[in-house]
Wavefront OBJ file of the C-alpha trace (Angstrom):
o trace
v -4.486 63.622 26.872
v -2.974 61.692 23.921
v 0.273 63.358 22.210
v -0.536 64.437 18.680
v 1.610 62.527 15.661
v 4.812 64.074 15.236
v 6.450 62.834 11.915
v 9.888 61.862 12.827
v 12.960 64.479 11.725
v 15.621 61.877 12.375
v 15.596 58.746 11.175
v 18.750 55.849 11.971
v 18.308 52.788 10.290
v 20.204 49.927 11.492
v 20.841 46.723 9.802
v 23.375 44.091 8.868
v 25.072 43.441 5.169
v 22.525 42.811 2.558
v 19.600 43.796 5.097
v 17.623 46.094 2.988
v 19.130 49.179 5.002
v 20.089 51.861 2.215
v 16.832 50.808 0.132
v 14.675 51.416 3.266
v 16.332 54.224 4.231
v 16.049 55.844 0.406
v 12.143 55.079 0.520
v 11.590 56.985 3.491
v 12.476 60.276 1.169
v 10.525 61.681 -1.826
v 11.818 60.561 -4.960
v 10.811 63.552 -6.836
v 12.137 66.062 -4.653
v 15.526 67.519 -3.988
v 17.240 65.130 -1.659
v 20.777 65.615 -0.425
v 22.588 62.012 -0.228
v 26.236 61.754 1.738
v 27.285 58.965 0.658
v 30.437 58.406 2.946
v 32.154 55.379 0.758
v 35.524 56.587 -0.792
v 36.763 54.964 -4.184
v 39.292 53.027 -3.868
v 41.864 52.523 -6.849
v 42.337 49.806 -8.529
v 39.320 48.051 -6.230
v 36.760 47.731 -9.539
v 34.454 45.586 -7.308
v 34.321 47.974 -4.789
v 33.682 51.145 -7.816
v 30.664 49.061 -9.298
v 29.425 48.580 -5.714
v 29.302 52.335 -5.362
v 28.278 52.785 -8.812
v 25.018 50.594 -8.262
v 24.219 52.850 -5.618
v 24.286 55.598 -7.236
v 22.213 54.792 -10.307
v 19.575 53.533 -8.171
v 19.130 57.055 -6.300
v 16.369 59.111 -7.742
v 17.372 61.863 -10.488
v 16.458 64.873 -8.667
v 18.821 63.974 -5.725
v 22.200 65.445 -5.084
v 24.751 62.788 -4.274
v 27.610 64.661 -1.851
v 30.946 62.880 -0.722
v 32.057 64.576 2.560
v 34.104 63.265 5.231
v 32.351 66.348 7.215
v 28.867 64.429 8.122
v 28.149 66.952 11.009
v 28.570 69.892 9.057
v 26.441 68.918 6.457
v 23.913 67.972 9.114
v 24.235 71.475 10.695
v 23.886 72.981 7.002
v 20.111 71.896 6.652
v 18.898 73.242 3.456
v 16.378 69.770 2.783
v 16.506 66.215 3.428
v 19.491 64.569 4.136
v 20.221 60.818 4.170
v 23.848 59.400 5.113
v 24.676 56.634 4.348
v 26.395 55.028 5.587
v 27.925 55.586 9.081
v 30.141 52.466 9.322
v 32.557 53.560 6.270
v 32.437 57.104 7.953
v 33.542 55.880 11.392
v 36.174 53.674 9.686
v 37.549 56.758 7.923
v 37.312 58.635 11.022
v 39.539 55.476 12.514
v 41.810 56.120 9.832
v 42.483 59.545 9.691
v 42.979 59.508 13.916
v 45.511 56.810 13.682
v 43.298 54.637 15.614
v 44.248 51.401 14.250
v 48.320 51.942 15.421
v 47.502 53.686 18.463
v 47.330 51.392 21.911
v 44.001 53.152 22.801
v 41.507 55.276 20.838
v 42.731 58.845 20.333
v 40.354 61.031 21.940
v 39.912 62.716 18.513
v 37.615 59.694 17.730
v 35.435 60.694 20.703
v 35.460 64.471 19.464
v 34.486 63.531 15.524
v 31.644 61.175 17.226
v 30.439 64.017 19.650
v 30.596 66.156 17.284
v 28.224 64.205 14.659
v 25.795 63.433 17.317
v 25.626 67.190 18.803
v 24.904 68.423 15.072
v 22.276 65.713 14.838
v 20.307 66.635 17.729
v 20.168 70.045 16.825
v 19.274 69.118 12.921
v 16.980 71.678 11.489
v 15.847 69.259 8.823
v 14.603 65.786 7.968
v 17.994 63.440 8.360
v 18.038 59.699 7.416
v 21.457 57.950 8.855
v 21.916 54.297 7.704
v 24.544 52.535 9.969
v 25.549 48.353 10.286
v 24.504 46.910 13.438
v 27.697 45.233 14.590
v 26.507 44.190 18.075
v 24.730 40.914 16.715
v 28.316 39.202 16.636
v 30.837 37.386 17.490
v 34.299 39.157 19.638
v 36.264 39.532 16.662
v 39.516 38.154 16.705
v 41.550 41.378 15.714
v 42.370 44.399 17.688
v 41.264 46.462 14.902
v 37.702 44.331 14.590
v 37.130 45.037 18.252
v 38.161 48.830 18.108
v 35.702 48.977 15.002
v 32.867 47.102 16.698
v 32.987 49.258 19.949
v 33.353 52.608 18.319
v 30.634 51.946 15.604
v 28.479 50.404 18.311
v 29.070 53.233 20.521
v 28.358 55.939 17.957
v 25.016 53.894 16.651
v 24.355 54.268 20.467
v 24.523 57.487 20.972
v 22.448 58.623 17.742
v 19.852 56.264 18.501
v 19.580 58.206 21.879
v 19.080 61.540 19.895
v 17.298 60.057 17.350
v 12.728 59.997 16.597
v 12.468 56.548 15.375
v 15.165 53.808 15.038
v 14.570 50.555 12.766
v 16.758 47.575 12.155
v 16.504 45.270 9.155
v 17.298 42.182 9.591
v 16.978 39.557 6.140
v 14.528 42.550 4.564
v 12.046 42.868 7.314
v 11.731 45.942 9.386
v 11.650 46.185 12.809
v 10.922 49.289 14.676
v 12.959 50.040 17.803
v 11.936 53.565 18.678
l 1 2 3 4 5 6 7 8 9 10 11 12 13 14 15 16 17 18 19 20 21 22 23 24 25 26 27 28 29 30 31 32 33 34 35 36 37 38 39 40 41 42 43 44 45 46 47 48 49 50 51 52 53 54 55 56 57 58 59 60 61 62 63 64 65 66 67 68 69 70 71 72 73 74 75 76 77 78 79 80 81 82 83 84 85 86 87 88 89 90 91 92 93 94 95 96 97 98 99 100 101 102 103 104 105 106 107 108 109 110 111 112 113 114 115 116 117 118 119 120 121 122 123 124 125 126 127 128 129 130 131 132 133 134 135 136 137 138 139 140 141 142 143 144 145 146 147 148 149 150 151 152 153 154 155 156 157 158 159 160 161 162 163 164 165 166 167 168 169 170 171 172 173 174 175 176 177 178 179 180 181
């Protein structure tokens, strides 16, 4: 017997810089309803690039969404209370990098591992619709810094481990969608 359609609850979209990733992921969410949006970017003084990067985000959101910025993804996951879309999960694992010390330390403070497990538990357990937009960074090269390489195996682990927990998974690649899972 066939299963029945089961609209998916979580969402990860994947995609390189400039894919289309945060406009896909937006479109998957009503644009006239109530819409929670973590957007995990912090300002960064003095950086006005960066600020009308953010900015340009923001003013393309819909008007009846909520723009949140939380460090605490999994809590906000856990919260419910209506769709949620993060985005993005590569500025939150570098901030989770950050605040562990990782980039100093010789390995990976096992903090990292806790944040991450903690994320992914409160995703699997979501009692809403979530959207997560992450940057595929498995499509590279080594890179050539300690601190690329710690960034390119935690945020491919992490992208790993949602897409495990996850009901559909896309990447974008140049604008085009393809669907994983």
């Amino acid at each position: 017997m066939p299963r029945a359609y089961r609209a998916p609850v979580i969402t990860l979209v994947l995609g390189g810089t400039r894919s289309g990733k945060s406009g896909y992921a937006e479109h998957l969410l009503p644009a006239d309803a109530p819409v929670r949006y973590l957007a995990t970017a912090a300002r960064r003084p003095g950086d006005a690039e960066w600020d009308a990067r953010l900015d340009a985000h923001r003013a393309r959101r819909p008007a009846a969404w909520e723009t949140v910025e939380s460090p605490d993804v999994a809590a906000l996951v856990r919260a419910g209370g209506g769709p949620l879309l993060v985005d993005d999960l590569a500025t939150w694992i570098t901030g989770v990098l950050d605040d562990t010390g990782a980039w100093e330390s010789p390995v990976v403070p096992p903090a990292v591992g806790d944040r991450v497990s903690a994320l992914v538990d409160a995703v699997a357990a979501a009692p809403g619709r979530v959207v997560l937009v992450s940057a595929e960074v498995g499509l590279g090269v080594v890179p050539a810094t300690r601190s690329g390489r710690v960034f390119r195996d935690e945020l491919g682990a992490l992208n790993a481990a949602l897409a495990a927990v996850a009901d559909e998974v896309v990447l974008l690649v140049a604008g085009l969608t393809l669907r994983l899972k």
